[in-house]
ZAMARGU-4260 file (C-alpha; in steps of 0.2 Angstrom, whole numbers, plus 5000, padded with zeros to 4 digits):
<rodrens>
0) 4263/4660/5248 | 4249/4673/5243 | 4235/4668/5233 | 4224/4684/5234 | 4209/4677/5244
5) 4207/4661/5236 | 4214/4642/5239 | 4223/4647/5255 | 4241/4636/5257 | 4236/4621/5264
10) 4220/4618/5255 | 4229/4621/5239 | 4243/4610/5243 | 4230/4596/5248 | 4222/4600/5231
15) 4239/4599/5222 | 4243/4581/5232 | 4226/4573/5226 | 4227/4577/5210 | 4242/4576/5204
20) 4252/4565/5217 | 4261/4567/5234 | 4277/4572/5228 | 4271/4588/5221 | 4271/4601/5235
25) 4270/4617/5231 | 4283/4631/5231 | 4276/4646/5224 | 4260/4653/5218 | 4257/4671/5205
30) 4243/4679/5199 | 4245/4677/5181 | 4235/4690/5168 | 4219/4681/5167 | 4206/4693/5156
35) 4189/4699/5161 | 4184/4683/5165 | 4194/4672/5179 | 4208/4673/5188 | 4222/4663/5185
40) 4239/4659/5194 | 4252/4649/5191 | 4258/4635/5202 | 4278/4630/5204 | 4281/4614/5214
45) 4297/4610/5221 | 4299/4594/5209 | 4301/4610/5195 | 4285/4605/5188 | 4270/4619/5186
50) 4253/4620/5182 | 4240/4633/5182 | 4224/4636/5194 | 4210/4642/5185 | 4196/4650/5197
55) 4180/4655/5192 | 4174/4666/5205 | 4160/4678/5197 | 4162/4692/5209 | 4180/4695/5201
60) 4170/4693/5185 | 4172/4710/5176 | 4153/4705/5166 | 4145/4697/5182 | 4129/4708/5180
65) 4127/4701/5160 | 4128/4684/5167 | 4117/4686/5181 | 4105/4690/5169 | 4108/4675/5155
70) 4115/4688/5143 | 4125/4683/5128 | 4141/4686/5141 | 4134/4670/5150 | 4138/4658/5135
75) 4157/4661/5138 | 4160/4658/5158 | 4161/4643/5170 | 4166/4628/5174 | 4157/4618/5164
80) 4158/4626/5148 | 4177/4625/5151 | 4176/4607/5156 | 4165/4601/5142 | 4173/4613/5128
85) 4192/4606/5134 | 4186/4588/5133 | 4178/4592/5113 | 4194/4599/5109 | 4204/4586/5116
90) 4194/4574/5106 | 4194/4581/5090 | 4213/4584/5090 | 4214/4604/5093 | 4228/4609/5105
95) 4222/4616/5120 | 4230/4614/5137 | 4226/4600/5149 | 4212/4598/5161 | 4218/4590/5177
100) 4206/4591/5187 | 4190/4603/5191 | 4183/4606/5207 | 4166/4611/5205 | 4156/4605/5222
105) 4157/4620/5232 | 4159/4611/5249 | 4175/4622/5252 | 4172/4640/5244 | 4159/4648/5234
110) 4169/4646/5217 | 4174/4632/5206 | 4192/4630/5203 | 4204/4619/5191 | 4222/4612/5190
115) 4228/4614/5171 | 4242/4611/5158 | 4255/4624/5161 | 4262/4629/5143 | 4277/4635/5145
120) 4279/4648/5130 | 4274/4665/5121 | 4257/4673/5115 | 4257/4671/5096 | 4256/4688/5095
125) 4276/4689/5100 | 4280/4682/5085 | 4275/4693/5073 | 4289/4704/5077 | 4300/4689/5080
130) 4316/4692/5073 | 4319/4676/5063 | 4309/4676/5047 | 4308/4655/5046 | 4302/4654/5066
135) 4288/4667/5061 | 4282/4658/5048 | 4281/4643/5055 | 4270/4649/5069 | 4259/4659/5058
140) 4256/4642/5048 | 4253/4633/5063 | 4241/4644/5067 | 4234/4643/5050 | 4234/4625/5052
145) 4224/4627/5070 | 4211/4637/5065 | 4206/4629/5048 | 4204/4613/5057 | 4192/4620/5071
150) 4182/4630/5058 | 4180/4612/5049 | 4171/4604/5062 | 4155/4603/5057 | 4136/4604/5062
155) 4117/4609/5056 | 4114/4618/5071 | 4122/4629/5081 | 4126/4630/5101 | 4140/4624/5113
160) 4149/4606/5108 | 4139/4595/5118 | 4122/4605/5117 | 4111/4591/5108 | 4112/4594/5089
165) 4091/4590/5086 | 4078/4601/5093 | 4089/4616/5097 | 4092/4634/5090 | 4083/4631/5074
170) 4084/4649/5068 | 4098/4657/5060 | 4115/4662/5075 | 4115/4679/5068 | 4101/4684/5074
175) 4105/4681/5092 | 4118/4694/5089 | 4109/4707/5081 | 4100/4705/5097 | 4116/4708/5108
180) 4119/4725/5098 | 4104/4732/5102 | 4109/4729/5120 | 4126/4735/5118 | 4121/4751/5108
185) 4106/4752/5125 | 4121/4754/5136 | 4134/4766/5127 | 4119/4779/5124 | 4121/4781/5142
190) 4138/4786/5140 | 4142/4792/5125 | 4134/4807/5116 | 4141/4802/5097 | 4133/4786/5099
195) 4116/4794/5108 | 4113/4805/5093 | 4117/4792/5080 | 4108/4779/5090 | 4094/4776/5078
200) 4106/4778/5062 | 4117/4764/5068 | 4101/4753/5071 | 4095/4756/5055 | 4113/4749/5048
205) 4111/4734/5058 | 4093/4729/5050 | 4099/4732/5034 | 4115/4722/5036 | 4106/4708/5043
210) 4090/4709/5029 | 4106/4706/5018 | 4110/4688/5024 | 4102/4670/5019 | 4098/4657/5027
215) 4111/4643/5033 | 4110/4626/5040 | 4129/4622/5043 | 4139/4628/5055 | 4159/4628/5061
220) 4166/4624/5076 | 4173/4642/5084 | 4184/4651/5098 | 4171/4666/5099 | 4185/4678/5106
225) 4201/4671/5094 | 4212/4685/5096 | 4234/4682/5094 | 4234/4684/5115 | 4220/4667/5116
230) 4237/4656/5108 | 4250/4649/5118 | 4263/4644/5107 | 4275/4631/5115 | 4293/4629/5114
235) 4290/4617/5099 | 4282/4630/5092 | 4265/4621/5095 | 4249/4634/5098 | 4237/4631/5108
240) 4221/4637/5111 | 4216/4644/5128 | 4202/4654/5138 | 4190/4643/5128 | 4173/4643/5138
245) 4164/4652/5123 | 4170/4636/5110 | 4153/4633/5099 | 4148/4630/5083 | 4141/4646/5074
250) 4143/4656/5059 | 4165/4656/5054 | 4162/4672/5049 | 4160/4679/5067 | 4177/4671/5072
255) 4185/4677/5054 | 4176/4697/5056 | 4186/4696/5075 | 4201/4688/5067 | 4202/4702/5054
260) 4205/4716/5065 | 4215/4706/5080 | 4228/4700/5068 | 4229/4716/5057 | 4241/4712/5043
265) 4245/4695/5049 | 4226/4690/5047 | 4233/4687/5028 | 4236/4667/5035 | 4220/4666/5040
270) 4210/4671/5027 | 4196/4660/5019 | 4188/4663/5001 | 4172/4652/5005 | 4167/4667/5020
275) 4149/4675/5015 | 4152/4693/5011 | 4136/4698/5019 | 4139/4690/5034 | 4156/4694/5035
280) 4148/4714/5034 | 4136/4710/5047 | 4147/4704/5061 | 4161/4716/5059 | 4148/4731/5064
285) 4144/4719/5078 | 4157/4719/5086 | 4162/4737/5084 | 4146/4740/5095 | 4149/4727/5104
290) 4168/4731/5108 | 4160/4749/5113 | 4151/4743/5128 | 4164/4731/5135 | 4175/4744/5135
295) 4165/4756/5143 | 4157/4743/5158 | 4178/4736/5158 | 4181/4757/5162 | 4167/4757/5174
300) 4169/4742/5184 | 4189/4745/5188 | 4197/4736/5176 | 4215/4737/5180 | 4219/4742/5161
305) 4208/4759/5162 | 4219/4764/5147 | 4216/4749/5138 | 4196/4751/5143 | 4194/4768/5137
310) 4205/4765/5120 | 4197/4750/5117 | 4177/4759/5118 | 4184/4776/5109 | 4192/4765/5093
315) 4178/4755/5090 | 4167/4770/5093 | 4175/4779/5075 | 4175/4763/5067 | 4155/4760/5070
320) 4152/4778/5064 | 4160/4775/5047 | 4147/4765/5042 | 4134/4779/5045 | 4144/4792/5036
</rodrens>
């Protein structure tokens, strides 16, 4: 078995054993599409059960320069923040896949690595063009249902689940992200001559879109990054959430700006009429900017999608610029 340079067979195997018992032995391993982020593989065992391996090794990390400089990109990756946003959601009664185990001492290899639920099913974005009307409805209420109940969880100040709830981030979230743009405008200048000769015009746009919002003191429980390819839906027709390390509590309106243009005319399940039209503003131009640097560093740093990449930078480029038109 091949496992591209990580668990080699026998250490796997003896990974497999202790956690889940000695009757599982493993018959196969695959690199499974695993993001920017991690790399993930599935595991077969002879027993015909599967799992998944998640490893967080940060030099496969596509963003490993942001988060070895405690950028915003550093809030969504590791170990812990998997482990600690896993057992949140687990408690509070929002799907997301098993935790096994997480090996996190670093006696072995340089990375931490975990054994998790295998879910054996479809991104939800395969049903909307599923060819059954009822079965498409029923998972675009399910995912409704999913996403109004993490966006209910509740809390006055924002940060990751388990981050004390007194004495931290006291100012307003949006702010942290206005910050982030500038970054992320700091980076496509480099790159991109539109966006260099607009540069102070699209700063301008993000002042005045942030002038616009007020204060707030309660905040919902989000995915950061909810798009239809982050739910698993089962064979019961069951979603769940995955790639959840950037789980916090923050302004909806962030999850529901991303959700807007990652379901397209499917967001329609999802919308919410209590959203705050200025905010709802200011965090759709954020992550047009935003979504122009990532593609751009993704293009840069060998992403194997480079089509994806420069799409991805070019699309959220001409949507930025309609707001300085």
């Amino acid at each position: 078995m091949n496992v591209s340079g990580h668990l080699n067979p026998d250490a796997l195997q003896k990974y497999v054993s202790g956690v889940l018992g000695s009757s599982y032995t493993v018959s196969g391993v695959s690199r499974m599409h695993g993001g920017a982020q991690k790399v993930v593989y599935k595991v077969d065992c002879t027993n015909g059960f599967s799992c998944v391996l998640y490893v967080w090794d940060l030099s496969m990390n596509f963003f490993q320069q942001e988060i070895e400089q405690n950028t915003i990109n550093a809030g969504s990756y590791g170990s812990g923040l998997f482990t600690s946003s896993n057992r949140f959601l687990k408690e509070h009664s929002i799907r997301t896949p098993a935790l096994y185990n997480v090996n996190n001492d670093r006696t072995d290899y340089t990375f931490d690595y975990a054994l998790v639920e295998y879910i054996d099913g479809q991104k939800a974005e395969a049903y909307f063009s599923h060819p059954d009307p009822e079965v498409k409805e029923h998972v675009l209420q399910q995912v409704r249902a999913l996403v109004t109940a993490m966006h209910g969880i509740k809390r006055d100040t924002f940060g990751a689940p388990e981050q004390p709830e007194r004495g931290h981030n006291i100012g307003q979230c949006h702010l942290v992200l206005q910050d982030n743009a500038k970054l992320q405008l700091a980076y496509a200048v480099q790159y991109i001559d539109l966006i260099n000769t607009n540069q102070g015009k699209l700063l301008d746009k993000l002042e005045e879109f942030a002038a616009r919002i007020s204060p707030r003191t309660e905040y919902g429980l989000i995915h950061d990054e909810l798009g239809p390819d982050h739910l698993l839906v089962n064979e019961r027709l069951e979603p769940y959430l995955i790639d959840i390390e950037g789980v916090r509590f923050f302004d909806i309106e962030h999850e529901h700006s991303f959700l807007e243009f990652r379901f397209g005319e499917y967001y329609r399940y999802l919308q919410n009429d209590s959203l705050d039209p200025d905010r709802m503003r200011f965090y759709r131009f954020h992550h047009h900017i935003a979504l122009i640097s990532a593609g751009l560093k993704l293009l840069h740093r060998g992403y194997p999608d480079q089509q994806f990449s420069r799409n991805l930078s070019r699309y959220h480029t001409e949507r930025a610029m309609r707001y300085i038109e």
